[in-house]
C-alpha angles and dihedrals in degrees: 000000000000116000109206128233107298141174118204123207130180107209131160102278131184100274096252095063126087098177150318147212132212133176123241121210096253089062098257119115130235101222112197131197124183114250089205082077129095115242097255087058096048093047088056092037085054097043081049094055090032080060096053091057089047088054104037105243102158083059105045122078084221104143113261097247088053092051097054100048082054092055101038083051102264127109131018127287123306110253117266115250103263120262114273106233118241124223116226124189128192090223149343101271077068093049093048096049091047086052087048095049088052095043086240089123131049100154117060118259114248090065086065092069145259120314125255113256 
């Protein structure tokens, strides 16, 4: 598993919590573990929130409870995200009248250039 861009940080948190991610809006994730915590518990708080970006948590509509006992090694996988279905037309007279239904489209067609092969 591929585990994105991240930045941990060990910073004073509230007692009851090991650790925590949160995305950043490049993409990357702010991982932080509480330095209240003695070294064997923050290794294991870091490898947990390691597990939720191996697994895509942050991507996935699992519930949370779910999630967690994946991450923390119970439980099976969390579900993949369900397939996006792709539109097919059987030309472009049918793509042009779907852009048009949708006002994605105001010139004809033709003048945006020849199809890709």
């Amino acid at each position: 598993m591929r585990i994105p861009d991240h930045f941990v940080r060990v910073i004073a948190l509230p007692s009851a919590v090991r650790g925590v991610t949160v995305p950043n809006d490049d993409g990357t994730f702010s991982v932080y573990i509480n330095a209240v915590l003695d070294a064997d518990v923050q290794r294991k708080a870091l490898e947990h929130e390691l597990a939720h970006l191996a697994r895509d948590h942050f991507y996935k509509a699992a519930p949370i409870a779910r999630q967690e006992a994946e991450a923390a090694g119970n439980g099976p996988p969390a579900p993949a995200a369900p397939e996006r279905r792709i539109r097919r037309y059987a030309g472009l007279t049918a793509l042009e009248g779907y852009l048009r239904s949708i006002d994605a489209l105001d010139v004809p067609i033709e003048r945006l250039g020849q199809p890709m092969h």
